[in-house]
C-alpha positions in Angstrom: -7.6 -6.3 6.8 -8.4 -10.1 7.0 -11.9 -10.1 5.4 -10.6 -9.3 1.9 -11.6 -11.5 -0.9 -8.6 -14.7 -1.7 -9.1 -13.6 -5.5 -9.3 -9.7 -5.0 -6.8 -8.2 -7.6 -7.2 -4.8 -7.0 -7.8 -2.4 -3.9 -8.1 1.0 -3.9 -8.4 2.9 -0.3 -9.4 6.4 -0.4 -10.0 8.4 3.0 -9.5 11.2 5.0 -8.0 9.2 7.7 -6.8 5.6 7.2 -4.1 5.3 9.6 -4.6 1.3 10.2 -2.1 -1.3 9.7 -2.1 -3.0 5.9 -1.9 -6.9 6.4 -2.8 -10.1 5.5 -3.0 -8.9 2.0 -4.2 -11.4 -0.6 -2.0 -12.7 -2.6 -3.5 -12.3 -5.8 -2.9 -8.6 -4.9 -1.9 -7.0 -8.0 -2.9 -3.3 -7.8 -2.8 -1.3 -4.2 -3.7 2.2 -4.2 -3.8 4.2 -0.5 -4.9 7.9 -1.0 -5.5 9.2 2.5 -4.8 12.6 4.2 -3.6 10.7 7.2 -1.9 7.3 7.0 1.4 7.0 8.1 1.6 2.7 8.8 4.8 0.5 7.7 4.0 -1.5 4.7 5.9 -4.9 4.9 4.1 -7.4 3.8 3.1 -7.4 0.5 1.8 -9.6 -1.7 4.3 -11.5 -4.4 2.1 -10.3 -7.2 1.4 -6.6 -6.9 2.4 -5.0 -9.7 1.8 -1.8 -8.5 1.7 0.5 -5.5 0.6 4.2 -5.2 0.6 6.4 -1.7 -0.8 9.5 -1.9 -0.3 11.0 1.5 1.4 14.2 2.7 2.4 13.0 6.2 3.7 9.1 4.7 7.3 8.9 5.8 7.4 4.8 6.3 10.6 2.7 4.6 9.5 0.0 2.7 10.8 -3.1 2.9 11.0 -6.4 0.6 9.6 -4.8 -2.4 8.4 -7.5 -4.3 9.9 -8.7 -7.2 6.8 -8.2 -9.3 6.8 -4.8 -8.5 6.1 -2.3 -11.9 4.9 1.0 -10.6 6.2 2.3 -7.3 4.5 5.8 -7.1 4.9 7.7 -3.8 3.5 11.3 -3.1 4.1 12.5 0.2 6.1 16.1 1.1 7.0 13.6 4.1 8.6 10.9 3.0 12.6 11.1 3.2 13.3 7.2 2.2 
């Protein structure tokens, strides 16, 4: 995930399968939306401007850490996910 845009704001992944490691985030990251069938990866490193973060995955079970303080919108779906 190093190719993305310095100025990108908002990123949406939607798949089937996406079960690759999220990094190197911009930080002008403000929106981050993951809907995939499979992606179970640790999210750590997020940018200090998101605002919000949605996973919608049934087999997500991954504790995240360092929530940023920017952080509005947390929004989790997964029958998996115990944290």
């Amino acid at each position: 995930m190093n190719k993305l845009p310095h100025k990108l704001e908002s990123f949406k992944i939607s798949s089937n399968i996406f079960n690759k490691y999220i990094g190197n985030l911009p930080q002008s990251l403000k929106y981050l939306t993951i809907n995939a069938h499979i992606f179970n990866q640790e999210i750590d490193k997020l940018p200090r401007s998101l605002r919000s973060l949605k996973i919608n995955g049934p087999f997500f079970d991954q504790e995240i850490n360092d929530l940023p303080r920017s952080l509005e919108y947390l929004n989790i779906q997964s029958k998996s996910f115990r944290h």
